[in-house]
C-alpha positions in Angstrom: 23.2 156.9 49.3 21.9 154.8 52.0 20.5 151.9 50.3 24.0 151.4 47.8 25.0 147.6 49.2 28.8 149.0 47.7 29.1 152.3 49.4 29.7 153.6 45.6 27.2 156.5 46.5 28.6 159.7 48.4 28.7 163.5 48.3 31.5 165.2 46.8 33.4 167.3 49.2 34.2 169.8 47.0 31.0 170.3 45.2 28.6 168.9 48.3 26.8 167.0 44.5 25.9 163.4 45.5 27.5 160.8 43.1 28.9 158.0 42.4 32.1 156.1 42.5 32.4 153.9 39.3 35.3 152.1 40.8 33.1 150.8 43.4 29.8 150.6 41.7 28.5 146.8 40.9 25.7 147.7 39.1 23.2 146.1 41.3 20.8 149.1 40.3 19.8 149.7 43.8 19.6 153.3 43.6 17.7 153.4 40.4 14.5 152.5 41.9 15.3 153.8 45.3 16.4 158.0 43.8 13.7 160.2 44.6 14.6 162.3 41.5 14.9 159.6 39.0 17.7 160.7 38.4 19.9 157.8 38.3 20.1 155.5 34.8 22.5 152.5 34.0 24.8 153.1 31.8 24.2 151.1 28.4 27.7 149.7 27.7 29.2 149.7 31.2 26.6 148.1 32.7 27.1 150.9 36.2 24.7 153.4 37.5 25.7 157.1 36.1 23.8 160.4 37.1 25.0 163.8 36.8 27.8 164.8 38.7 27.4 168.6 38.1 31.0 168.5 36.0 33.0 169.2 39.4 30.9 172.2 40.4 31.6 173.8 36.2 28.5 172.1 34.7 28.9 172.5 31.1 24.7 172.0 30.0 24.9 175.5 32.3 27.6 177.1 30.0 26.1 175.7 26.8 22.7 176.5 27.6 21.0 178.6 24.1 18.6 179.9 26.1 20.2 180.0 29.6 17.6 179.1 31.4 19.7 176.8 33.4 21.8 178.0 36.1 24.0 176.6 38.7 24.2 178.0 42.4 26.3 176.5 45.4 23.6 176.5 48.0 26.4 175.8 50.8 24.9 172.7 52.3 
């Protein structure tokens, strides 16, 4: 979050998930190259950094999981 020139990068109050604000993104790719995870990417055709933002605390890969072996849990942080 720190190193986003735009401030696009914050934590979701509801959620406590860190993402980011297309409106305020510039695509500089900053965060790409800075995310511990590698879990930021650009986003082919609107040229703005996208990661997941854990579908407002439903994620659907959890609910549509064959095997469910993923699982979401609010870890109150």
């Amino acid at each position: 979050m720190e190193v986003c020139p735009s401030k696009a990068i914050v934590r979701d109050s509801k959620t406590n998930a860190v993402v980011i604000r297309e409106d305020l993104c510039d695509g500089c790719g900053a965060c790409i190259s800075s995310c511990p995870f590698k879990a930021i990417f650009m986003h082919p055709e609107k040229n703005i950094a996208i990661k997941c933002d854990l579908c407002d605390g439903d994620p659907s890969c959890v609910k549509h999981c064959p095997q469910s072996v993923l699982y979401y849990a609010d870890v109150g942080v």
